[in-house]
C-alpha positions as CSV (number, residue, x, y, z in Angstrom):
1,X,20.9,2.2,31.1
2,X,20.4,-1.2,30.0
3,X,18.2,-2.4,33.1
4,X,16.3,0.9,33.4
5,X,12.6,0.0,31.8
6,X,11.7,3.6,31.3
7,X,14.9,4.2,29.6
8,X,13.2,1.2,27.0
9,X,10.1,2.1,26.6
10,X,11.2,5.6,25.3
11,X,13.9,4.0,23.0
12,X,11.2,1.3,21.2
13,X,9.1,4.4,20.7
14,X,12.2,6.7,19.2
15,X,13.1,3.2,17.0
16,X,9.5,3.5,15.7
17,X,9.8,7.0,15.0
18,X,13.5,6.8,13.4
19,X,13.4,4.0,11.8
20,X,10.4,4.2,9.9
21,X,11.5,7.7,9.2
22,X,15.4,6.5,7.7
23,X,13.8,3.9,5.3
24,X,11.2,6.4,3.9
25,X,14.2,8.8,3.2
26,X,16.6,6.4,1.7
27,X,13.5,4.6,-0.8
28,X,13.0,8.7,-1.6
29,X,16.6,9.7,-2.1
30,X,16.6,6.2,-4.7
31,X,13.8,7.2,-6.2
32,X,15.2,10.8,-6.9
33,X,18.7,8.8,-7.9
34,X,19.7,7.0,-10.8
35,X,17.6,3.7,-12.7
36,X,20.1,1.4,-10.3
37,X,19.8,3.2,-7.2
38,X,17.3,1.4,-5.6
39,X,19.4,-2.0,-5.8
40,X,22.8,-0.2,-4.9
41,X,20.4,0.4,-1.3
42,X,19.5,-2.8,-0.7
43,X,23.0,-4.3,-1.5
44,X,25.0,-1.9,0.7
45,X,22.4,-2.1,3.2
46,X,23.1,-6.1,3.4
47,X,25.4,-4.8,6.9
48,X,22.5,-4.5,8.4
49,X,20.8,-7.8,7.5
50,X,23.9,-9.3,8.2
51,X,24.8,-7.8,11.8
52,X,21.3,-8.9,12.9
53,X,21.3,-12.4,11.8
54,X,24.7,-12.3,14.1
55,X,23.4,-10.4,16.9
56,X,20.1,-12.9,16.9
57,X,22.7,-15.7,17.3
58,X,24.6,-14.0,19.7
59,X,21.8,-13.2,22.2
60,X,20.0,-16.4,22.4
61,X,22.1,-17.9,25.0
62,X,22.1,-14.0,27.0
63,X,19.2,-13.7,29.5
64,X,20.5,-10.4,30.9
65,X,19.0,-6.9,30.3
66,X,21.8,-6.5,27.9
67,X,21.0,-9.7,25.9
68,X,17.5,-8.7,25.8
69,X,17.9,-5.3,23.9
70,X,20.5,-6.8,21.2
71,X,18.1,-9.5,20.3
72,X,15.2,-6.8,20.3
73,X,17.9,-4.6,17.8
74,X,19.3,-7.7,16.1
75,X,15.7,-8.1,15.2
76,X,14.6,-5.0,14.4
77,X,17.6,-4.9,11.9
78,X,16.6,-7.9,10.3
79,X,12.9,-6.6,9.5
80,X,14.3,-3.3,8.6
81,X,16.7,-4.6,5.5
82,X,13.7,-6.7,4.6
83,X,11.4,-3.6,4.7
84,X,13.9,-1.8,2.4
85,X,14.1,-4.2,-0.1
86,X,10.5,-4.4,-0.3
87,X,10.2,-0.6,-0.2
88,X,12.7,-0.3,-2.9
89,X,11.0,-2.9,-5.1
90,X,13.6,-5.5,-5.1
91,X,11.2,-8.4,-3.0
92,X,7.6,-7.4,-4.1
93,X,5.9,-10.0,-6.2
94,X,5.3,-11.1,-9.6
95,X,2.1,-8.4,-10.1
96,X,3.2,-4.8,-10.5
97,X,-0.1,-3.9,-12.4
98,X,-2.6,-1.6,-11.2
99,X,-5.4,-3.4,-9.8
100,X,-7.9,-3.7,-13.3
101,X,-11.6,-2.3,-12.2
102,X,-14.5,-4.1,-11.8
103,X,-12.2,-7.8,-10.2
104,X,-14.6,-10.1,-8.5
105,X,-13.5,-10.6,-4.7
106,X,-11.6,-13.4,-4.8
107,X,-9.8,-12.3,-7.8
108,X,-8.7,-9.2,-6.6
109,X,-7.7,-10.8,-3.5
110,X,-5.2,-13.1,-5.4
111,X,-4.0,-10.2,-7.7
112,X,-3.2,-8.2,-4.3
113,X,-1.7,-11.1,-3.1
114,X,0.9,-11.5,-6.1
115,X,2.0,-8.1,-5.5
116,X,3.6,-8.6,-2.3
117,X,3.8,-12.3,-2.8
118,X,7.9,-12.9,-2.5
119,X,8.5,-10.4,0.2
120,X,5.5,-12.5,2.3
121,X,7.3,-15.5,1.6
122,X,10.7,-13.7,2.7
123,X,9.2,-12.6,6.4
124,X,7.7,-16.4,6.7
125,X,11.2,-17.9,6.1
126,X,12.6,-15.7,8.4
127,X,9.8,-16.1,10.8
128,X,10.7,-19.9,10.7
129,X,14.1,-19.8,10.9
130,X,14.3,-17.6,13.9
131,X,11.4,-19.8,15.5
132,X,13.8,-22.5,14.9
133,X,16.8,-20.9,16.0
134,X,15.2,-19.7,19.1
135,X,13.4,-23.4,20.1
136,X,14.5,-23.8,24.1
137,X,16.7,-20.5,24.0
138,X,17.3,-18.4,27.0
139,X,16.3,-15.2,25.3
140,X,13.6,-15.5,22.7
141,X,13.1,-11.8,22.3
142,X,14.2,-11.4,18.8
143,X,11.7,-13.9,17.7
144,X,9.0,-12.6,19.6
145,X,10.1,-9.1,18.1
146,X,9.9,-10.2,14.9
147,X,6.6,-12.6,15.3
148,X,5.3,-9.2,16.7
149,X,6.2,-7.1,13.8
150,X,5.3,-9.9,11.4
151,X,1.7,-10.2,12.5
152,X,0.8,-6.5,12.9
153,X,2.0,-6.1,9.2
154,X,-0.3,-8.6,8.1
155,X,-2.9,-7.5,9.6
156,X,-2.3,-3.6,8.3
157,X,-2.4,-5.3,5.1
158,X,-6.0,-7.2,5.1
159,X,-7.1,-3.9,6.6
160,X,-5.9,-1.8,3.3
161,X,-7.2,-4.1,1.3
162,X,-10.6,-4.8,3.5
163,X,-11.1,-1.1,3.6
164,X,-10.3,1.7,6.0
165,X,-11.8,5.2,6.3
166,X,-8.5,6.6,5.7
167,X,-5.3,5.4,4.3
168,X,-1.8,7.4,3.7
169,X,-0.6,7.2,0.1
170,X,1.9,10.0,0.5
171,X,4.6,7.5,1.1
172,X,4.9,5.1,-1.5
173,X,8.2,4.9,-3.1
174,X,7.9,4.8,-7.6
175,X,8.4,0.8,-7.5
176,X,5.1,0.3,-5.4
177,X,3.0,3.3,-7.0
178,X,0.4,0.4,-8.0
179,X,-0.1,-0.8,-4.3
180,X,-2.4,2.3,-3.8
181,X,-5.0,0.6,-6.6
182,X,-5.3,-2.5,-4.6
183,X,-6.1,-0.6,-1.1
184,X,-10.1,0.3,-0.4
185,X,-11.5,4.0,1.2
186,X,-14.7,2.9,3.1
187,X,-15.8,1.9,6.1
188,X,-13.8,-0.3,8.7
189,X,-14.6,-4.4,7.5
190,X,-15.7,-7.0,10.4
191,X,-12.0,-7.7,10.4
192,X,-11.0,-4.7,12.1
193,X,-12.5,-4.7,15.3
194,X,-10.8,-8.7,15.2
195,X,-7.5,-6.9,15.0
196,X,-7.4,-4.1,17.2
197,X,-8.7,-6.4,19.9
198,X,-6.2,-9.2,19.1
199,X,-3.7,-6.5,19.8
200,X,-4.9,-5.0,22.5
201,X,-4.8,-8.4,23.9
202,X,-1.1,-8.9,22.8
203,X,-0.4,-5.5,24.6
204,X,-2.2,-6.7,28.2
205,X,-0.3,-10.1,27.5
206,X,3.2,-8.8,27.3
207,X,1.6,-6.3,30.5
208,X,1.2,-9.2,32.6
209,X,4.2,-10.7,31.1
210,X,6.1,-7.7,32.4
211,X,4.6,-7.5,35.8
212,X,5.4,-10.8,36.7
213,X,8.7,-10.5,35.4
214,X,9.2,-7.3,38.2
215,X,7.6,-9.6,41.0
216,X,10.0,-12.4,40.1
217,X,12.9,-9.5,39.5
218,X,14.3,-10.9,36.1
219,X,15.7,-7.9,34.6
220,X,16.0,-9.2,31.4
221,X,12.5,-10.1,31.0
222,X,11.8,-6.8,32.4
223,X,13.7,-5.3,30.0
224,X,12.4,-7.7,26.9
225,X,8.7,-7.2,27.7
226,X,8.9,-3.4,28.1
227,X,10.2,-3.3,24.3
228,X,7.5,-5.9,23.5
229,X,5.1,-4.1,25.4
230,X,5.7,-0.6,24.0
231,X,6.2,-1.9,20.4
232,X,2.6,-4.0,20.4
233,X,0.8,-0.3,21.6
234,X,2.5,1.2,18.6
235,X,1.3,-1.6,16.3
236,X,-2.2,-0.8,17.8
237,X,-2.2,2.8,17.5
238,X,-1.3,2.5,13.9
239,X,-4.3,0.1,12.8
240,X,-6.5,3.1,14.7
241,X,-4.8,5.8,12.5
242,X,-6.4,4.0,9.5
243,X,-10.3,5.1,11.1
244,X,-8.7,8.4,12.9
245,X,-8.0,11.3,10.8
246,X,-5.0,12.2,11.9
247,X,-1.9,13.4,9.4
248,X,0.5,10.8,10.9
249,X,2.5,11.4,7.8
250,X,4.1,14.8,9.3
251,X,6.1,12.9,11.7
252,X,8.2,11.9,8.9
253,X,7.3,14.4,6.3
254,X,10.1,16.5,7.2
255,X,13.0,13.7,7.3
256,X,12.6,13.5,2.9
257,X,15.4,14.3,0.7
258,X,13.0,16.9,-1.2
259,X,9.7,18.2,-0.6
260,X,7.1,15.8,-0.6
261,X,4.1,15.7,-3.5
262,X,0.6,16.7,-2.9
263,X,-1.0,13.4,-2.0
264,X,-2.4,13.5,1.4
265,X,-4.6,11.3,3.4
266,X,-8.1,10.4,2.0
């Protein structure tokens, strides 16, 4: 199981799926819960944050297929307690205001900014830390997970706020009900095309990565850029859903604690 690339591909595409899916139900369940619920998640969840900062440093020194798919988990858990925490509105920023009409540019830019300001500076400390910790390590694939997952969401961000054609609002948890305000409907910015080629390229890197990785028979690479590989073509799909009309949100509709609200894509 754990050398068999097919085997990985398939399981980064059900992580997408199931993950995304478990942390849109649990924000939900908070938000139908009591005033303290949403911090009672993120503390509980701390497990999670804390079994992949020890599966990270388990798997730096593991090269096989095995040590591969831990540090691709490990990392995945890592983003996905951050993710919470942001979703539950525990790291945000200092700005929970609605965006006030009529902001210059470069003002709104900055107000946008301090919304999301302390979980940014959360995913860069992490980014750095596991770029540190991973410096010269046999297995860098929970960094390059997380670098993966880190840049993608940056970009989706300057998208939203750039403008896209269409943008899902169904989803937003109560403590980030202002993010909406600061996202634009229109037409696709100059900086989308810049993106969805940057990660096309990332996907034909980690390709090529993966090809040689079969000539030289390396499972663990094998393994590590099939994850990479399958996770960077989801990233890119989801920046096209954003100029695609396509009601993405029913994959997950259907996972919520209680019927969703009538907000649809726009």
């Amino acid at each position: 199981m754990f050398d068999t690339p097919w085997i990985a591909a398939l399981a980064a595409l059900f992580l997408w799926w199931f993950a995304t899916g478990i942390l849109l139900w649990r924000v939900h369940a908070a938000d139908r819960g009591g005033p303290d619920s949403h911090v009672w998640s993120v503390i509980l969840s701390l497990p999670l944050f804390a079994g992949g900062v020890l599966g990270v440093n388990a798997t730096l020194a593991d090269p096989s297929p095995q040590g591969a798919w831990f540090a691709f988990l490990s990392a995945l858990a890592i983003w996905g307690w951050v993710e919470l925490a942001f979703l539950s509105g525990i790291i945000t920023g200092p700005n929970t205001r609605l965006c006030p009409p009529g902001l210059a540019a470069r003002a709104r830019f900055i107000a946008a900014f301090r919304t999301v300001a302390w979980h940014e500076t959360v995913l860069v400390v992490a980014l750095v830390s596991l770029a540190y910790a991973a410096w010269g390590a046999a297995n860098p694939f929970a960094l390059w997970t997380f670098a993966l997952l880190f840049f993608a969401r940056v970009s989706a961000k300057l998208n939203l706020f750039l403008g896209v054609p269409y943008i899902n609002t169904a989803f937003l948890p109560s403590p980030l009900a202002h993010l909406a305000s600061y996202f634009r409907h229109g037409p696709v910015s100059g900086f989308f095309p810049a993106s969805v080629t940057l990660l096309a390229l990332a996907v034909g890197c980690f390709l090529e990565r993966l090809w040689r990785a079969h000539q030289a028979g390396d499972m663990g690479d094998i393994i590590g850029f099939t994850l990479l590989s399958m996770l960077a073509a989801l990233a890119l799909l989801e920046h096209w859903f954003m100029v695609w009309r396509v009601q993405d949100d029913k994959l997950w509709r259907w996972m919520l604690p209680a019927p969703a609200n009538d907000k649809t894509k726009t």
